[in-house]
C-alpha positions in Angstrom: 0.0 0.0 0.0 1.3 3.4 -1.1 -0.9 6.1 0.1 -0.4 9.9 -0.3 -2.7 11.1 -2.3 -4.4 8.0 -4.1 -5.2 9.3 -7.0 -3.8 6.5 -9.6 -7.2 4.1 -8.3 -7.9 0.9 -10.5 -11.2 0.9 -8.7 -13.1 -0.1 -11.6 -10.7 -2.5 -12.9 -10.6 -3.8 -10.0 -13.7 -4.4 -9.5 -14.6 -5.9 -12.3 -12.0 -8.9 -11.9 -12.6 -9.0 -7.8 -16.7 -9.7 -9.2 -15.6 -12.4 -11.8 -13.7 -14.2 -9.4 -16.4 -14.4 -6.5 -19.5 -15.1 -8.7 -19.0 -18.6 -8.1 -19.2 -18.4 -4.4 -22.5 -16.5 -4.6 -23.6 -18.8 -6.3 -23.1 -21.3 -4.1 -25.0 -19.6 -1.2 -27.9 -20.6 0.5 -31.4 -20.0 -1.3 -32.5 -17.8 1.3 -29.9 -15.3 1.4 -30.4 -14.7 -2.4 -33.2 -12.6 -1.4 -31.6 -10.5 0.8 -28.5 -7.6 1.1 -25.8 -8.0 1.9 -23.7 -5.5 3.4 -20.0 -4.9 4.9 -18.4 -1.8 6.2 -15.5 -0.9 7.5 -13.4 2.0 9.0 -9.8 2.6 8.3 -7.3 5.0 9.8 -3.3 4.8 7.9 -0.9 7.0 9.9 2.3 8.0 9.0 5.1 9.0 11.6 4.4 13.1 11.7 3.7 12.6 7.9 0.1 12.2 6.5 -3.3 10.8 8.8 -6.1 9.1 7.0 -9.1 8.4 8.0 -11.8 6.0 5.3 -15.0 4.8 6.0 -16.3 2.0 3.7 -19.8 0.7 2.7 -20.4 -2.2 0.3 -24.0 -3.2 -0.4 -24.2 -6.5 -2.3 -27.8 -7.4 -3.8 -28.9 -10.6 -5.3 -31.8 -10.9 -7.9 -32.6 -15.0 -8.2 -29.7 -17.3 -8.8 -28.1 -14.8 -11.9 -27.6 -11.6 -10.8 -26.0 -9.7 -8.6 -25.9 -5.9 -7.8 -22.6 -4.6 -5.9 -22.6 -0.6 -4.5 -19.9 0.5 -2.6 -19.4 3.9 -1.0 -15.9 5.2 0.1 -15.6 8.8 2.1 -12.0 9.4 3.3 -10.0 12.5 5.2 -6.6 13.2 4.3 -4.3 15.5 6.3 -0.7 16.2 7.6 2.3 16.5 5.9 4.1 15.2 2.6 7.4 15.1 1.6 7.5 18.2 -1.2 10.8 16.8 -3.0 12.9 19.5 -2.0 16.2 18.6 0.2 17.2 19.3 3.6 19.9 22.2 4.3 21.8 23.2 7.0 19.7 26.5 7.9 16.0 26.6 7.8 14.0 27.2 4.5 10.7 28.7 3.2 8.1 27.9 1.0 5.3 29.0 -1.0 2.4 27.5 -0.7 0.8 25.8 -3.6 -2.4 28.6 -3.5 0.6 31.9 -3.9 -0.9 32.8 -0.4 1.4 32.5 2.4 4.1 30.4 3.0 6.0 28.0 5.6 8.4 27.6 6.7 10.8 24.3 7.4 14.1 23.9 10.1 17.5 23.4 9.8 18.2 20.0 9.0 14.7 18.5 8.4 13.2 16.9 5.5 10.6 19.7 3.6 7.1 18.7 4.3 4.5 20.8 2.6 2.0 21.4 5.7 -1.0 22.8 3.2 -1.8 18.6 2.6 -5.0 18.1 3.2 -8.2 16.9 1.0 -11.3 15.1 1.2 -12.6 12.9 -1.2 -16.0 11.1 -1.5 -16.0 7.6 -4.2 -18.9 5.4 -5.4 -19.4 2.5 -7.3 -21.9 0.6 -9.1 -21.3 -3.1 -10.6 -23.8 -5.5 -12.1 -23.0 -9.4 -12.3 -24.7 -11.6 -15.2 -24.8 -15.0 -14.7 -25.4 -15.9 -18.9 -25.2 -19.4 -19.2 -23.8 -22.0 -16.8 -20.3 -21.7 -18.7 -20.3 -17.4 -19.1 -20.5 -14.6 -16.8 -20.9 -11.3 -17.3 -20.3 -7.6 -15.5 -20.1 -3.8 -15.9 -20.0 -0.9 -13.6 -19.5 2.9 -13.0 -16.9 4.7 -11.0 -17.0 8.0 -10.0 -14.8 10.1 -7.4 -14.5 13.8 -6.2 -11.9 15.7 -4.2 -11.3 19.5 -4.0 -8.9 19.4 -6.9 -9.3 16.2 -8.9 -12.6 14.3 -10.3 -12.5 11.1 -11.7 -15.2 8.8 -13.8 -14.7 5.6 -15.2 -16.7 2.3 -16.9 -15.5 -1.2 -16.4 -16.7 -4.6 -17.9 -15.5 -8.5 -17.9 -16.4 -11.5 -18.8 -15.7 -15.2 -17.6 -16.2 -18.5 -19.5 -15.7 -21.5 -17.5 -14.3 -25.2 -18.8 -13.0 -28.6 -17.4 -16.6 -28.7 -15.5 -15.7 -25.3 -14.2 -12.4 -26.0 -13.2 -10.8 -23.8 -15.6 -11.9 -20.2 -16.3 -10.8 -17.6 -18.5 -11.6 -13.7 -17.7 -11.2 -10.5 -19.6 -11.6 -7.5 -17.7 -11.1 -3.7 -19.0 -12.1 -0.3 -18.0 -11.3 3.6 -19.6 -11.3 6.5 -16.5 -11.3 10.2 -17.3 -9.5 12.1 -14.2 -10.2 15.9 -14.2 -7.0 17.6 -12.1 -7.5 21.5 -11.1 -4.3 21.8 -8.2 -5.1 24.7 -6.0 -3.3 28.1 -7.1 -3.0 26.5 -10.7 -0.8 24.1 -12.8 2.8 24.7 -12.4 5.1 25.8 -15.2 7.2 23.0 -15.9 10.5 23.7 -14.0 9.5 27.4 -13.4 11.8 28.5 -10.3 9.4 29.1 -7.2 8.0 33.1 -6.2 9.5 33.6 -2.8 7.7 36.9 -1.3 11.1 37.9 0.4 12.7 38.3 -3.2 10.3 41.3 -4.1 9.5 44.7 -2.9 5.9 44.4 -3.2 3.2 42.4 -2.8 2.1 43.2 -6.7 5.6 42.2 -7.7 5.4 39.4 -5.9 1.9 38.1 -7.3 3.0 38.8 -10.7 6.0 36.5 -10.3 4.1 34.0 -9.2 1.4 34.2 -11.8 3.8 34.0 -14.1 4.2 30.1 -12.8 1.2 29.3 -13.3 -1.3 27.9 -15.8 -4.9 28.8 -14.5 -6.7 26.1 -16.9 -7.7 22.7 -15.6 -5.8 19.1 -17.4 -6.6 15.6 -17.5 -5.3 12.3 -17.8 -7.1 9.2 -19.0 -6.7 5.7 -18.2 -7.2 2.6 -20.5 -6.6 -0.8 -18.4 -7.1 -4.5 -19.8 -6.7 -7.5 -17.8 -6.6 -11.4 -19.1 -6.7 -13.8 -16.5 -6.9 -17.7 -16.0 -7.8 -19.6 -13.1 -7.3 -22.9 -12.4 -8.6 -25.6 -9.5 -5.3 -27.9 -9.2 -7.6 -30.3 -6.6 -9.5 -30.2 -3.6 -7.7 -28.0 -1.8 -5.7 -25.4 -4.2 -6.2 -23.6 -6.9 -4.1 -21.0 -8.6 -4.6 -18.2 -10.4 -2.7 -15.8 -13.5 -3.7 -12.5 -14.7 -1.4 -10.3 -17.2 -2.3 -6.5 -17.1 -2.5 -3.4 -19.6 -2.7 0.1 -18.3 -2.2 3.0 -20.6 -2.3 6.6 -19.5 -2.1 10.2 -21.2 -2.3 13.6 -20.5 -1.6 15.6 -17.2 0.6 13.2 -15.3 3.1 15.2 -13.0 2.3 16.3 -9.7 1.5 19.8 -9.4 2.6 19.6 -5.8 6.2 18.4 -6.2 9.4 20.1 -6.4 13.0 19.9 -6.7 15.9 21.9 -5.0 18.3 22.9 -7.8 21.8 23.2 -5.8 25.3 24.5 -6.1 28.8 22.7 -6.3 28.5 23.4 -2.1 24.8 21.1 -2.2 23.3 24.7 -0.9 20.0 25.2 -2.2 19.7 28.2 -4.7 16.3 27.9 -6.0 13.3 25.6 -6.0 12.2 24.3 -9.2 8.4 22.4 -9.8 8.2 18.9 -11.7 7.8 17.7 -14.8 6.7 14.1 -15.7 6.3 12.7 -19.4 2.7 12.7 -20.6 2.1 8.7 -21.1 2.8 6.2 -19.6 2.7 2.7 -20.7 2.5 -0.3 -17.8 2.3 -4.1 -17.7 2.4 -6.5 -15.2 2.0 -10.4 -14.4 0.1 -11.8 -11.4 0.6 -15.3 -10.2 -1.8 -16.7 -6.9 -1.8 -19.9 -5.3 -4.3 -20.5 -2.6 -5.1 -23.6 -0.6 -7.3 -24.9 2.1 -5.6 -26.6 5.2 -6.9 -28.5 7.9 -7.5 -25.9 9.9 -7.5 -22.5 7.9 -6.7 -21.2 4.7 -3.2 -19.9 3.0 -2.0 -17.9 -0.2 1.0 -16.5 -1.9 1.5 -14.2 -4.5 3.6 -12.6 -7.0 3.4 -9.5 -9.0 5.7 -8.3 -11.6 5.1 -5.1 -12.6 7.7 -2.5 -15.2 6.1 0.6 -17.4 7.5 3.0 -20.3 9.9 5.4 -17.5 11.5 2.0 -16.5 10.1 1.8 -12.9 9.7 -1.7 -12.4 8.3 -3.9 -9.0 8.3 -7.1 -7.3 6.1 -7.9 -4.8 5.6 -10.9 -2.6 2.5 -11.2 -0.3 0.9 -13.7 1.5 -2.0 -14.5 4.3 -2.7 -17.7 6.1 -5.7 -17.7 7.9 -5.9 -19.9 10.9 -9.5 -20.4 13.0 -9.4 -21.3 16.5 -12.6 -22.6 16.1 -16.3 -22.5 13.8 -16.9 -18.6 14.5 -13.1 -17.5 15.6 -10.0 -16.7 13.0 -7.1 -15.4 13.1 -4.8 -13.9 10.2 -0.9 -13.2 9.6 -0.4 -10.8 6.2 3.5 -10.4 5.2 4.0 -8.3 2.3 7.3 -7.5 0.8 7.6 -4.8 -2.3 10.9 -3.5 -3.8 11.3 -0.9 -6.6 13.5 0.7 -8.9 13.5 4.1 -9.6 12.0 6.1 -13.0 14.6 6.8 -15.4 13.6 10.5 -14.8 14.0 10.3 -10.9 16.5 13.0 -9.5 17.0 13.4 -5.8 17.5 17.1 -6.9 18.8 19.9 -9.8 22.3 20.8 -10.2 22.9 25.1 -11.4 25.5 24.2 -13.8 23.7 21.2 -15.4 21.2 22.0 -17.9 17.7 21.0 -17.0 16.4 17.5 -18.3 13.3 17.0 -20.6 11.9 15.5 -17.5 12.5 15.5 -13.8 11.0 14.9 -10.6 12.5 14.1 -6.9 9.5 12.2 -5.4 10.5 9.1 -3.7 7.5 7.3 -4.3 8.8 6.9 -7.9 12.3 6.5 -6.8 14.3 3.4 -5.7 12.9 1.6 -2.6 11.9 -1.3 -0.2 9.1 -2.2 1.8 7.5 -4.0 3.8 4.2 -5.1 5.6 3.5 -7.0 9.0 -0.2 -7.3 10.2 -2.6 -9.3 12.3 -6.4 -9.6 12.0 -8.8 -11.4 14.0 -12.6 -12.1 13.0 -15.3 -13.6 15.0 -19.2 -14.7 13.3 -21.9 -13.9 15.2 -25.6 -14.7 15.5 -27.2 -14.6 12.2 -24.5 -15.1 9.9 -23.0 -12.0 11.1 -19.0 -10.9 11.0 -17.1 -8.8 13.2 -13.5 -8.2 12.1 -9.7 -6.1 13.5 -7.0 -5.4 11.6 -3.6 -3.8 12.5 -1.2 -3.4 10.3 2.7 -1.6 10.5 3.8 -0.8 7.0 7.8 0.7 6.3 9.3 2.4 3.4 12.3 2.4 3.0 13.6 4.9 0.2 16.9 4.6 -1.4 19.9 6.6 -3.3 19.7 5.4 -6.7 23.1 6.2 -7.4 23.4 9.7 -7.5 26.4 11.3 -5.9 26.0 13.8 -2.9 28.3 16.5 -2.5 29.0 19.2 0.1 26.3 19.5 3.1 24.2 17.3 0.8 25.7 14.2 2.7 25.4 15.9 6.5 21.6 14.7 5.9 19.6 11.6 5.1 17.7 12.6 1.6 15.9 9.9 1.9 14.5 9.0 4.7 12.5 5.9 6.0 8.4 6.2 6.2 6.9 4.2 9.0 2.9 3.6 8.7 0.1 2.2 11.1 -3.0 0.2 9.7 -5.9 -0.1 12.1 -9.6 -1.2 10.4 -12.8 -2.4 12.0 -15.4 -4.3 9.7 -18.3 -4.9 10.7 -20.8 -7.8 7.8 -24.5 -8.1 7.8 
């Protein structure tokens, strides 16, 4: 999990395969609860050491119509606030900052990584997704997604379909979905690599807002989002099954952060201006997913591996797994252990250099730069009286951020430029 802002959501994608892959199971439920909803929700609060606080509450309301239909809506509201990590370096006396709006600034001490203090957004998502049940060998679904925030809006459509062989032992799925993402950054869209307006550089306040307007573009962007997903699934026996999906995402338009910056430094590392990203406009991405998944005598286990490389040559590995233990009929426990490593965008820089010319392309965010990380997390569930579910989850996520081979110079290596980012997961579901 890598949330700052979480903007770049496969919700409808997502959903699409998640319904394909459970139709089965509903259809295996109990006559009498095909009648009935369904519902599950959840609230979720991620934390970052003195970095960003999220809070997410969750509905999903799941609606059967006879034995061939089913009707999923799900609800999301979530709180962001706190602090991010703006891209700029640390320096040996304190610095200050403009804030994204023109009005005001901050200001951040000696020594200290630059957080941008003005973070903060809410952002309200729903979802709609229909399940067909065609034939006993096809399945069918398709949905809308649609999500708001201050300075972003998103829409999407998604659809799949599943044909099943081997007397349902083998499927086949292909998934897709196209999302249209509005952005409209508070204070405008950055110049690309425009130097930032610092008020205590001019004589006026008129001077001042002119320089900055001058950094600005006041019209709105957008980015759009093609994903495809083929995937195969495959019961091995009894008790495992295993499951392959190769993915397709293609995106165009606005895609740097209007937030980000990068120091631009002397031969000394002292900062001597602050210069705003600039990302390429596409961005090509594929990746293969591999699950196996058994049932043991007393609970239930699965591993995973996803391979995952793009167009700006960031590429992932990640390893995750759960096993699910129950102490008895009602009672579970659960161990999740995640491990994700990355390597950095070709146009990753840690920061500018004055007698360099600047790139076609540049950004210093570390979430696009070379790192580790890792995931340890417990959760325990208990059924109650009429089929109901009560569920805790705690989770302790680390980043771990890494040089990707540039060289430091001067007071650039008194301070860590990339330092670790420690997270808590707590969530409480509640199913009825």
């Amino acid at each position: 999990m890598q949330l700052t802002k979480n903007r770049n959501i496969a919700g409808a994608l997502a959903m699409a395969s998640c319904s394909l892959v459970g139709q089965p199971a509903q259809a295996a439920a109990p006559a009498g609860l095909l009648d009935d909803w369904k519902v599950d929700a959840a609230i979720l609060y991620y934390g970052e050491q003195s970095r960003v606080q999220a809070v997410e509450a969750i509905g999903n309301a799941q609606k059967a119509f006879g034995d061939t239909s089913v009707l999923d809506i799900k609800l999301v509201a979530d709180s962001l606030t706190g602090a991010s990590a703006s891209g700029a370096v640390p320096q040996g006396e304190s610095q200050t900052f403009t804030r994204p709006s023109g009005n005001g600034q901050y200001v951040v001490a000696a020594a200290e990584t630059p957080l941008d203090d003005t973070f903060h957004d809410t952002r309200v998502q729903g979802s709609l997704n229909w399940t067909e049940t065609l034939s006993p060998d096809w399945k069918a679904n398709g949905g809308l997604y649609g999500s708001k925030e201050f300075d972003y809006m998103s829409m999407g459509l998604n659809g799949g379909i599943e044909r099943s062989f081997n007397k349902d032992n083998t499927s086949l799925s292909l998934s897709g979905s196209y999302t249209y993402d509005q952005v409209d950054p508070v204070g405008g869209r950055p110049v690309a690599f425009s130097a930032m307006a610092l008020r205590q550089d001019f004589d006026s306040d008129a001077a001042y807002r002119a320089a900055f307007d001058k950094t600005r573009i006041d019209s709105s962007d957008n980015k759009q989002t093609l994903d495809l997903m083929l995937g195969v699934t495959q019961v091995l026996n009894s008790r495992w099954l295993v499951q392959a999906n190769y993915s397709l995402s293609s995106v165009s338009g606005y895609l740097t952060d209007p937030y980000k910056m990068l120091s631009q430094v002397d031969g000394t590392g002292t900062t001597q201006s602050y210069r705003y990203e600039h990302r390429p406009d596409s961005r090509l991405k594929q990746s293969f997913y591999l699950l196996a998944k058994g049932a043991l005598d007393s609970g239930v286990v699965d591993f995973s591996y996803r391979f995952s490389s793009d167009d700006w040559d960031l590429q992932s590995h990640t390893l995750d797994s759960h096993y699910r233990y129950y102490f008895s009929g009602n009672v579970y426990g659960q161990l999740h252990l995640r491990y994700y490593q990355q390597q950095a965008a070709n146009f990753y820089r840690p920061f500018l250099v004055v007698t360099e010319a600047l790139p076609d392309y540049a950004s210093a965010d570390y979430r696009i730069g070379d790192m580790t990380g890792y995931t340890l997390g417990l959760k325990f569930g208990q059924r109650l009286a009429g089929g109901n579910e009560m569920s805790f989850r705690l989770e302790y996520y680390q980043q771990n951020p890494e040089n990707n081979g540039t060289e430091l110079f001067g007071q650039l290596n008194n301070y860590d430029l990339f330092p670790t980012v420690k997270a808590v997961v707590a969530q409480f579901g509640y199913s009825f």
